[in-house]
N, C-alpha and C positions, 0 to 999 in steps of 0.2 A: 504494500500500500504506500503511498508517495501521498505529501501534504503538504501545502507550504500557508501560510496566514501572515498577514500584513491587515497592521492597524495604525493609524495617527496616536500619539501617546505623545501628553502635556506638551511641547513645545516641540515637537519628532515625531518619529515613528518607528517603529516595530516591525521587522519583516524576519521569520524564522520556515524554515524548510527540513524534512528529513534528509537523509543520507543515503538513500538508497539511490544510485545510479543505474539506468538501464544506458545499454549501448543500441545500436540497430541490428547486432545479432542478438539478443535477446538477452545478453550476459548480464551479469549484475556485480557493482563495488560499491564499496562506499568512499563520496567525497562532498565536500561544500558545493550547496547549487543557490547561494547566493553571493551576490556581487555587490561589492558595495566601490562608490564612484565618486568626485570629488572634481567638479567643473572648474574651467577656470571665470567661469561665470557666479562662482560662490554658488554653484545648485549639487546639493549630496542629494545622492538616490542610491536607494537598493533594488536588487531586483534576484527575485527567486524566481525556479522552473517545478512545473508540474510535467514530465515530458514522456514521450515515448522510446525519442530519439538524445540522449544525453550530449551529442556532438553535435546535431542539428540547435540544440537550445541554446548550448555553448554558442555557439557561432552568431545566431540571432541575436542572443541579449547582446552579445559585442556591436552589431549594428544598432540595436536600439541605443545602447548608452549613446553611441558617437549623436545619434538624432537627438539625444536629451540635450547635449553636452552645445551640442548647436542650434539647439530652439533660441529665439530670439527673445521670446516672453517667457518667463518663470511659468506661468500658470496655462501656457497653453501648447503643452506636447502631444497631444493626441496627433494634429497633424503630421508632427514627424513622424512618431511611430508608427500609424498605420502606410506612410511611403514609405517605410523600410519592410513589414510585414507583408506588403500587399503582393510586392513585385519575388521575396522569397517563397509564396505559397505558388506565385505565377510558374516559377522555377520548375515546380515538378511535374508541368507538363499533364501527361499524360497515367501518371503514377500516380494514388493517395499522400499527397505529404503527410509526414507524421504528427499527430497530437502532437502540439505544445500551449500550454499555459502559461502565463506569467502574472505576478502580483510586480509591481512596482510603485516604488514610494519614494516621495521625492518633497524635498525641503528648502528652502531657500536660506542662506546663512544671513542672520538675522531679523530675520520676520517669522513669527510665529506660526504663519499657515501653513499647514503640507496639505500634499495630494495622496493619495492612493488609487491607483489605477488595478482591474482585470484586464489584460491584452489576452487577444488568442486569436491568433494567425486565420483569415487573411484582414479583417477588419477592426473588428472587436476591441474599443478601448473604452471601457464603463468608469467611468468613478463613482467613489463610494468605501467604506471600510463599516466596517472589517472586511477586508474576503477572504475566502479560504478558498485553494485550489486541487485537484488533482483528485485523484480516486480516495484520499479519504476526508474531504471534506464535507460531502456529505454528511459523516457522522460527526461533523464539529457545528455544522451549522445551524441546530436548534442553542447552541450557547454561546455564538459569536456576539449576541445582542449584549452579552457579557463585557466586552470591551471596548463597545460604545459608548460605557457609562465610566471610565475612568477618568 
């Protein structure tokens, strides 16, 4: 089971993932699948995978940061990201691309507001927090209403 949750918390935010790594042959290790980023636009973001494909999400979230990292407005990345997502789900043609997920969160260094984003390839950019992602968050999200309230 694979989980990642990302929530705003007092002046930040919270984003935690398991360990459990798949590859695209099906193998499994365990490693960190979140990312944490440091613009030089003063914008820190994290970004966790919920994935099928563990080098497939690798790779993505590396394009999404550089689209954070070059958004122009703090508060409005969904454009970039979905023109990084849009044209890698294009990529696979003729093939299923693999599930991926992603929670991302993101803060502007010195202003209290963050974001929290759900992405998931090819459009897909919600805001909103808590979220929880991946096959077990189903079973977190009758108590995510939990961390809304801190």
């Amino acid at each position: 089971m694979t989980i990642a949750i990302g929530t705003l918390y007092s002046e930040g935010a919270i984003v935690c993932a398991d360990t459990k790594v798949v590859a695209s042959d099906g193998a499994t290790t365990a490693s960190s699948k979140v990312f944490a980023s440091l613009s030089p636009k003063g914008r820190m973001f994290l970004i966790a995978d919920a994935a099928e494909d563990a080098n497939a999400a690798k790779m993505l979230a590396g394009e999404i940061s550089y689209a954070i990292c070059d958004a122009e407005h703090p508060y409005r990345l969904a454009p970039g990201i979905k023109a990084v997502m849009g044209p890698w789900h294009s990529s696979y043609h003729h093939i299923q691309p693999p599930n991926l997920q992603f929670v991302i969160a993101s803060v502007v260094v010195g202003d209290e507001a963050g974001q929290v984003f759900l992405c998931e390839p090819p459009s897909t950019v919600a805001y909103g927090w808590p979220i929880a992602i991946g096959r077990g968050a189903r079973a977190v999200d009758p108590h995510l209403s939990i961390l809304g309230h801190m």
